[in-house]
C-alpha positions as CSV (number, residue, x, y, z in Angstrom):
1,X,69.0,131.9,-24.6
2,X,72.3,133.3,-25.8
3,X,73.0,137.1,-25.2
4,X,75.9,139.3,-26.4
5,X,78.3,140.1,-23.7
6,X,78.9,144.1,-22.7
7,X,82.1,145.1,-23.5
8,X,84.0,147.9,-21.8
9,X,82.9,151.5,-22.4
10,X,84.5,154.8,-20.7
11,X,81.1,156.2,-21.8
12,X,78.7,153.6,-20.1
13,X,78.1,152.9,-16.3
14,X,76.6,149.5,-16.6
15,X,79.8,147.5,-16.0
16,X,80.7,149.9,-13.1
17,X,77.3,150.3,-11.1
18,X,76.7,147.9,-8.6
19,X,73.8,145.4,-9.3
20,X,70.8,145.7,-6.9
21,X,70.1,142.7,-4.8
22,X,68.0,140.4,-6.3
23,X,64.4,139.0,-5.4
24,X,64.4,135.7,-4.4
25,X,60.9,134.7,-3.0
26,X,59.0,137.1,-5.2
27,X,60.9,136.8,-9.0
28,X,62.5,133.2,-8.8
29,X,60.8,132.4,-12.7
30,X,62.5,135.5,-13.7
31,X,65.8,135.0,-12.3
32,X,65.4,131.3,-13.6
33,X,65.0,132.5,-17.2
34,X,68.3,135.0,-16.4
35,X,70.3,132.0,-15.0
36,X,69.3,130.3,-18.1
37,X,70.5,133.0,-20.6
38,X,73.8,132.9,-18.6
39,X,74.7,129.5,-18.7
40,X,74.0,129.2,-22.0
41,X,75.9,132.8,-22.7
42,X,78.5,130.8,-21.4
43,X,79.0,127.7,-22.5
44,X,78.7,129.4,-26.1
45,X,81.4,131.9,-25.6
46,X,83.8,129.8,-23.0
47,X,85.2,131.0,-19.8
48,X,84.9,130.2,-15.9
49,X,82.0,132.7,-15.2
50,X,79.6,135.3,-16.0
51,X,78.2,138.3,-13.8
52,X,74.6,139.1,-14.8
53,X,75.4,143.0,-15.5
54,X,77.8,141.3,-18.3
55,X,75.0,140.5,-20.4
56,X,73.0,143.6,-19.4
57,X,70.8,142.8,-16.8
58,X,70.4,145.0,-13.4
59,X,70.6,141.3,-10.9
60,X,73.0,140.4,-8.1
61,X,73.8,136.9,-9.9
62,X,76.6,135.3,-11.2
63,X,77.6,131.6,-11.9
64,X,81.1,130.3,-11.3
65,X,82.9,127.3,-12.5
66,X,84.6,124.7,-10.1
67,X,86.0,121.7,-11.9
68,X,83.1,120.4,-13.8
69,X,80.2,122.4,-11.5
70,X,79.0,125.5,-12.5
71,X,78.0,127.1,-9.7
72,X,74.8,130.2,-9.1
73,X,75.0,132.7,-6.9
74,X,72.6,135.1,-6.3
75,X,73.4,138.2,-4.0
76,X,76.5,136.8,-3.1
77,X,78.5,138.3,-0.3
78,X,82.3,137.4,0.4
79,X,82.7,136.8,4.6
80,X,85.9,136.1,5.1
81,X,89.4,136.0,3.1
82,X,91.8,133.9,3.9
83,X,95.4,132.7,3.3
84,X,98.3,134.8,1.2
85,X,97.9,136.9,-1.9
86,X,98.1,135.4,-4.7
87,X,98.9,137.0,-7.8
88,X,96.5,136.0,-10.5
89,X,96.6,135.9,-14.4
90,X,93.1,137.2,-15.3
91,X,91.3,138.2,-18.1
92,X,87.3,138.9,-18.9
93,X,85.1,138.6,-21.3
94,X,84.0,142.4,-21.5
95,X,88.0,143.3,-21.8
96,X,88.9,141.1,-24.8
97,X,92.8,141.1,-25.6
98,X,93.9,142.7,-21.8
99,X,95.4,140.0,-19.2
100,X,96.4,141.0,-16.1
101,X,98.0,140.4,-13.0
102,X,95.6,140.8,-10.5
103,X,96.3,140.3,-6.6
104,X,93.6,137.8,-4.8
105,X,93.3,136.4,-2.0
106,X,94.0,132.6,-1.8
107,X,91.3,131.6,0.6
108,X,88.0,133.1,0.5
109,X,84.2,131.9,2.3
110,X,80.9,133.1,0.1
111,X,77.4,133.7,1.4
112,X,74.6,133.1,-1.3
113,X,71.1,131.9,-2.4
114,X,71.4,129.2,-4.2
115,X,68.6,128.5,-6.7
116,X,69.4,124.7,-7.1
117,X,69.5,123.9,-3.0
118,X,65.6,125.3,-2.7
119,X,66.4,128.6,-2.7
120,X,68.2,128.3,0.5
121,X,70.9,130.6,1.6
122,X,74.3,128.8,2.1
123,X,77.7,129.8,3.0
124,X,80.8,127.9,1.1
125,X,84.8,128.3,1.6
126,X,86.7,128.3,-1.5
127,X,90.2,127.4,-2.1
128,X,92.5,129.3,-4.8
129,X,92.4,129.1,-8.3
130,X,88.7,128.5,-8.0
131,X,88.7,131.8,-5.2
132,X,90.0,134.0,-7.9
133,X,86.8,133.1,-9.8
134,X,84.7,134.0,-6.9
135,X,86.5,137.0,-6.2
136,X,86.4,138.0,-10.2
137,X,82.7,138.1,-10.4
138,X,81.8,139.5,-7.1
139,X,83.6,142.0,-8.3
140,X,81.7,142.7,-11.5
141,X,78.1,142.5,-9.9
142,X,79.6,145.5,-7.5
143,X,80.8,147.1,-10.4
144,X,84.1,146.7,-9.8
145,X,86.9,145.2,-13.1
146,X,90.2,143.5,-12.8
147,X,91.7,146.4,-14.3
148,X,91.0,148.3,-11.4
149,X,93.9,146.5,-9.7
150,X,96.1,147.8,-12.1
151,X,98.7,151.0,-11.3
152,X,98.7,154.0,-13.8
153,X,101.6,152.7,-15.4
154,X,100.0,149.2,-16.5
155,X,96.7,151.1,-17.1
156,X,98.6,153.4,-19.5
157,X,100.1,150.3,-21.3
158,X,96.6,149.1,-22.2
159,X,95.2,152.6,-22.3
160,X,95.3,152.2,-26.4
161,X,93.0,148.4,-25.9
162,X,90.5,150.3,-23.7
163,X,90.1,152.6,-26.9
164,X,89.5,149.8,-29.1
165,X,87.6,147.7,-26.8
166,X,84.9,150.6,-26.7
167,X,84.7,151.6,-30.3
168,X,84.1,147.5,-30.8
169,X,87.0,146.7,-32.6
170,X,88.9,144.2,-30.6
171,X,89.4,140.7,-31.8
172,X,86.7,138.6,-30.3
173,X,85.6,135.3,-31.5
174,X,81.9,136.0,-30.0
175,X,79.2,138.7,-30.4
176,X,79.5,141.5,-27.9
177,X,77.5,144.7,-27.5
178,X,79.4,148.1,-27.3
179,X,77.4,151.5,-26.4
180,X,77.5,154.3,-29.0
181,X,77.6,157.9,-27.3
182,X,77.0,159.6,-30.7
183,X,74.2,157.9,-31.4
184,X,72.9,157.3,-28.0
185,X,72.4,153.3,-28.6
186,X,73.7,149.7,-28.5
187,X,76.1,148.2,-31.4
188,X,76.4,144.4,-31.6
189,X,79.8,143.7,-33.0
190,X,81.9,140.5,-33.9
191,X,83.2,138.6,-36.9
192,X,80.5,138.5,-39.0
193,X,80.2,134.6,-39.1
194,X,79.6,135.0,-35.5
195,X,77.0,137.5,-36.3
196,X,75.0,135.7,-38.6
197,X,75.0,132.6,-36.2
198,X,73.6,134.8,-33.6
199,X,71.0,136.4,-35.5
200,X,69.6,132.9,-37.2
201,X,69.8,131.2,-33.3
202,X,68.0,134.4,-32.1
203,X,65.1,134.9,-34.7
204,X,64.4,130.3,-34.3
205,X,64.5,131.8,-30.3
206,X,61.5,134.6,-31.0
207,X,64.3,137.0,-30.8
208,X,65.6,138.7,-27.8
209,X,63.8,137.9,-24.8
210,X,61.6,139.5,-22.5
211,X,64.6,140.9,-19.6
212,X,63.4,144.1,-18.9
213,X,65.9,147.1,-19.1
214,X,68.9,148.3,-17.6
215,X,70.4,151.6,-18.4
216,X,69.6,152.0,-21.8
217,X,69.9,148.1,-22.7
218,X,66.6,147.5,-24.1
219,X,65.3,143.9,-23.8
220,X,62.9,144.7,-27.0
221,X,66.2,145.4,-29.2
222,X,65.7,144.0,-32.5
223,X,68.9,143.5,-35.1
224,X,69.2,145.9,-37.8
225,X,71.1,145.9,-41.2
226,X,71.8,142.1,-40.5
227,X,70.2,141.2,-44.6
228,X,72.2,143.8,-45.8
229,X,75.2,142.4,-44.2
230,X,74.7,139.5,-45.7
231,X,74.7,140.7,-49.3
232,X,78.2,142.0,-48.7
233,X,79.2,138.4,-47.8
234,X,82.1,138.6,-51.1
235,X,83.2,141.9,-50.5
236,X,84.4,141.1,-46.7
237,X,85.6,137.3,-47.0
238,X,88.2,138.4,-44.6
239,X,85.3,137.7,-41.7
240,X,86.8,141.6,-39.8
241,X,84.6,143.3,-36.9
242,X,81.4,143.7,-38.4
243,X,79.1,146.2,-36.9
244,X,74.8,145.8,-36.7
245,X,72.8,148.4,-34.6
246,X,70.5,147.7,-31.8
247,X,67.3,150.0,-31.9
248,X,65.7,150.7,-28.8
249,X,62.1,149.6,-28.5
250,X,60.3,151.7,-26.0
């Protein structure tokens, strides 16, 4: 099932907590349904990979892109890094509008579980670009963003994006989810289009599925407004960030 992607918040820890290690031999039908929701996250919104804590759930899981494979890892580890630096052009889906140049390494060897190899835990070495993948959403399940990287002086330059990121206007062509301090609750946010696609896929879908909750994200959320959005269809043709609230079912 489709989720919204978090986007970057200065008032939110969930993109910079690290994940807790996931439960392989006791939750595998849970972590099924999660690896589900992410690859289908993912091939609606585009990109080479998705970290689990990007669509709000508390799981050391991400899947990866090689070439036509898309790859799961769960608790993944990086061993060994290899090779020169590399300087990388990255972007992410929970910082729409910054690219960056991000140092990697060129070479590096991951240990996982892999869900589609019978659980089992492997180890694989993984050459550059497809490293910088690997390295990019290790990074995110140990709450750690590309933008990190960056010196004051480039975090300055896109001190003024950050802003906009987090009050959910940036220019994305997919539904994200931005955190509200005043109001203490989640915002879905998008061009409306986008929104309206979302809500008819989710309520055919029984709505937002059963995840469980991670730092305020409640899997219960319900969209709000989304009929009265609707009616205004005319008087914003212009298809700007629209925002719906998420209530928090407890």
């Amino acid at each position: 099932m489709i989720q919204p992607i978090v986007l970057y918040s200065s008032n939110h820890n969930i993109l910079r907590t690290k994940t807790k290690q996931s439960n392989t031999k006791d939750e595998r039908e849970s972590l099924l349904k999660l690896i589900q929701d992410m690859k289908d996250t993912l091939e609606s919104v585009g990109g080479l990979g998705l970290a689990a804590n990007q669509i709000g759930r508390d799981e050391s899981v991400c899947i990866v892109r090689m070439g036509e494979e898309l790859i799961t890892m769960i608790n993944p580890v990086i061993t060994k890094r290899s090779g020169e630096e590399k300087i990388s052009m990255e972007g992410c889906l929970s910082l729409p509008d910054i690219t960056a140049k991000v140092i990697r390494d060129e070479v590096v060897s991951v240990r996982f579980v892999n869900p589609d190899n019978d659980w089992n835990e492997q180890e694989i070495e993984v050459d550059f670009p497809n490293s910088v993948v690997v390295q990019h959403e290790v990074d995110h399940l140990n709450g750690v963003l590309m933008i990190d990287n960056l010196t004051p002086l480039q975090r300055e330059l896109i001190s003024t994006k950050l802003k906009k990121i987090a009050r959910g206007n940036a220019n994305i062509n997919y539904v994200g989810m931005v955190w509200r301090p005043s109001q203490r609750s989640w915002s879905l946010v998008g061009p409306f289009h986008k929104l309206f696609e979302f809500y008819n896929y989710r309520s055919n879908s029984n709505s937002f599925s059963s995840n469980g909750e991670v730092d305020g994200i409640s899997s219960e959320s319900e969209i709000i407004g989304i009929q009265e959005e609707a009616n205004k269809t005319e008087e914003n043709p212009s298809g700007e960030i629209t925002e719906h609230e998420i209530s928090e079912n407890t």
